[in-house]
C-alpha positions as CSV (number, residue, x, y, z in Angstrom):
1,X,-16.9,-22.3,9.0
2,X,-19.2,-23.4,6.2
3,X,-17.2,-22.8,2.9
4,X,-19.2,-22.4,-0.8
5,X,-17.2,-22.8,-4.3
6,X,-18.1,-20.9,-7.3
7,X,-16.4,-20.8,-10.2
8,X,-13.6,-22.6,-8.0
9,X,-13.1,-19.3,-5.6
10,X,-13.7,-20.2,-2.3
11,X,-16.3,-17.9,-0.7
12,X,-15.9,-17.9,3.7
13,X,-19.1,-16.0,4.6
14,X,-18.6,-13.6,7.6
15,X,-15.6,-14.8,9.4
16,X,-14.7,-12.7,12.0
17,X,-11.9,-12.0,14.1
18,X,-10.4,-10.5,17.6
19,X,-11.5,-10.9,20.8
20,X,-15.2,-10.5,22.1
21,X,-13.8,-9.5,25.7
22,X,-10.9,-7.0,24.1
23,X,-13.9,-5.3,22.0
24,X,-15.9,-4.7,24.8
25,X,-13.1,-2.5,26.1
26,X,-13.7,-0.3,23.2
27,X,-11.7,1.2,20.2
28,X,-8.6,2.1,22.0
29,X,-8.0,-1.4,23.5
30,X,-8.7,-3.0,19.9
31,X,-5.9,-0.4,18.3
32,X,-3.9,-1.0,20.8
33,X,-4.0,-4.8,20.7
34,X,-5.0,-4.9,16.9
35,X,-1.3,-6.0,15.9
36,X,-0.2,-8.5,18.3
37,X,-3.7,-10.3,18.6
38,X,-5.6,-10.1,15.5
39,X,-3.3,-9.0,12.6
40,X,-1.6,-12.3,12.7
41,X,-4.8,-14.6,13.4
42,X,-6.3,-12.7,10.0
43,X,-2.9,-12.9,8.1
44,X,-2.9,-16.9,9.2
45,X,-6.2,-17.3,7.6
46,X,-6.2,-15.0,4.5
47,X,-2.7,-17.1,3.6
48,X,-4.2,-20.6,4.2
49,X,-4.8,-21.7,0.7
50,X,-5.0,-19.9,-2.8
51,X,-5.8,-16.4,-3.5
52,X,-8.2,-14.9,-1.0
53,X,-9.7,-11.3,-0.6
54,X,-11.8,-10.3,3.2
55,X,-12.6,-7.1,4.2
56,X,-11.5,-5.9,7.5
57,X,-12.0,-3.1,10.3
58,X,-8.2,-2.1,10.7
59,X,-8.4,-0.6,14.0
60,X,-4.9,1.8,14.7
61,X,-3.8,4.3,16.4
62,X,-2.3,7.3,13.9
63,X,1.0,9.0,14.7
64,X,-0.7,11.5,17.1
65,X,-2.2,8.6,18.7
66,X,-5.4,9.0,17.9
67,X,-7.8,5.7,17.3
68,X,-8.8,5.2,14.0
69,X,-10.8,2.5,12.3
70,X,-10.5,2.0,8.6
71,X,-12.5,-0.4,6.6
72,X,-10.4,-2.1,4.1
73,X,-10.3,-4.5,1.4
74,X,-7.7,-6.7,1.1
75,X,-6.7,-9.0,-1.2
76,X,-3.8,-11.6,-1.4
77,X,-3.2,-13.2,-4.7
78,X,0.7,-14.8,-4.3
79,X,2.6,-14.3,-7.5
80,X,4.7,-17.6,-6.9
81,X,2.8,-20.7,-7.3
82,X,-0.7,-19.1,-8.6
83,X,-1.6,-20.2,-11.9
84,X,-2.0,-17.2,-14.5
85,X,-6.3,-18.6,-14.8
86,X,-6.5,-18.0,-11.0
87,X,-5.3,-15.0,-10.8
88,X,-7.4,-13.3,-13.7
89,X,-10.2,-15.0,-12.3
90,X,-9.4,-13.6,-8.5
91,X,-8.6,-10.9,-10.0
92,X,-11.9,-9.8,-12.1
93,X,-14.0,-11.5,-8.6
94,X,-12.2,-8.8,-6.4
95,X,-12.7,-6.1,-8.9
96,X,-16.7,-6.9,-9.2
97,X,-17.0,-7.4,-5.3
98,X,-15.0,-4.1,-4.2
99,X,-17.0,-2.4,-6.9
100,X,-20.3,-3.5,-5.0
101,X,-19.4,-2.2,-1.9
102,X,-18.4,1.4,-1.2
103,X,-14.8,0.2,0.4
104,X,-12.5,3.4,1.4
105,X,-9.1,1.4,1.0
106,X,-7.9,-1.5,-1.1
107,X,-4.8,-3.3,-0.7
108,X,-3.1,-6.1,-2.7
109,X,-0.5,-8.3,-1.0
110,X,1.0,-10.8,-3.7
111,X,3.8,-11.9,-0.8
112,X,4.1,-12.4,2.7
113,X,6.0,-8.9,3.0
114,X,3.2,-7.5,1.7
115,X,0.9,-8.1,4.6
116,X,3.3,-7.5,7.3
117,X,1.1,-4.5,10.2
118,X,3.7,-2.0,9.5
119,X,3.2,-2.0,5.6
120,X,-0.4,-1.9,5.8
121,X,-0.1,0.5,8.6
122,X,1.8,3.2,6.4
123,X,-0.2,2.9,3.4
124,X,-3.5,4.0,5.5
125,X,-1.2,6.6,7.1
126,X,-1.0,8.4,3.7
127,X,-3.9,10.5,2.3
């Protein structure tokens, strides 16, 4: 993946993730897979490095168990070990990007417990 520095933010252009051959089963074979296949391949590479924000098609099934897909921003800024420059600058960068896009949910994750499936999962499970 080709990698572009601005202002010394990192920019990945359209990384994707998951499995060609699980998305050509369809919606409920990505929900049903979405957290033991591609949760933790995003988490790995949304964590490798400094602060990072991606946007992502969080693909679940809801309580009733029906599919849903949810567009999300997320954004992971650690509070140990980032420097207070980087984060105001991450900060202001994720504010003027989600602000660009019309993104349903945002989420912050500042540690690792943050952006473990089942705290994502409940905060899109509330309305």
């Amino acid at each position: 993946v080709s990698t572009q520095s601005t202002g010394g933010v990192e920019i990945i252009p359209d990384q994707q993730w998951g499995n060609p051959e699980l998305k050509s089963k369809g919606d409920g074979a990505v929900a049903d897979n979405f957290k033991s296949q591609i949760w933790p391949e995003f988490v790995k590479l949304i964590t490798a490095g400094g602060p990072r924000f991606a946007v992502i098609d969080f693909s679940y099934k809801t309580k009733d168990d029906r599919v849903q897909r949810t567009l999300m921003s997320i954004g992971w800024c650690p509070d140990k070990g980032t420097p207070a420059r980087e984060k105001m600058t991450f900060a202001s960068t994720k504010t003027a990007f989600e602000n660009k896009l019309n993104i349903g949910k945002k989420y912050q994750a500042n540690d690792e417990s943050d952006l473990e499936y089942d705290a994502v999962y409940e905060v899109l499970q509330r309305v």
